[in-house]
N, C-alpha and C positions, 0 to 999 in steps of 0.2 A: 224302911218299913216293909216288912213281910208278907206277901199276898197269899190268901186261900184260895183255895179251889174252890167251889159249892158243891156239896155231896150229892146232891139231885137237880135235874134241871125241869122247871115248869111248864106243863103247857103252851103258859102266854109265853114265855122264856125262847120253848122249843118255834114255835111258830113265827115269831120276831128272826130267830136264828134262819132259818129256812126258806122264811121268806113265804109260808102258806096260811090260811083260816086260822084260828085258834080251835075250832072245830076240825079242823083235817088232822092237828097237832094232836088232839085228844086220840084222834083214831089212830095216830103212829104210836100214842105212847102207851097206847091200849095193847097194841102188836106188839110191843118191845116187854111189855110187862109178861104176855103170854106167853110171851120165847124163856125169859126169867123163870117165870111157877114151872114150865115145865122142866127145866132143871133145878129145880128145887128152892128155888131162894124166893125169899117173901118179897112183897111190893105194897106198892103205896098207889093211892089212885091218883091219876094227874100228874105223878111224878116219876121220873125214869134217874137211876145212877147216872151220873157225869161219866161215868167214865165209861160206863156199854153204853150210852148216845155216840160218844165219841167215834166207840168203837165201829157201831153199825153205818155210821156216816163218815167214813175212808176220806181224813186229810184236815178234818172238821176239828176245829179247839175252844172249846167255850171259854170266852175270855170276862167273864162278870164279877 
């Protein structure tokens, strides 16, 4: 059986991961979203790429 990744991670997702509020979670993936627009790329509210989460949190693998 073959595993996917999930293209974005959630919120509730990010905060379960982390271990913080799901309100602290919104404010991190509010910052990871505006680091994104300002290099150009579009965003989704409440959701952040799997894979620039990964990137910003050094050692971190979303296993869902």
């Amino acid at each position: 059986m073959e595993t996917t990744k999930k293209m974005y991670v959630t919120a509730e997702e990010a905060a379960e991961i982390l271990g913080v509020s799901t309100g602290y979670a919104y404010k991190i993936i509010r910052g990871l979203n505006e680091e994104l627009k300002a290099k150009g790329y579009r965003t989704i509210c409440g959701k952040v790429p799997t894979k620039y989460f990964e990137e910003k949190f050094y050692g971190l693998t979303v296993a869902m």
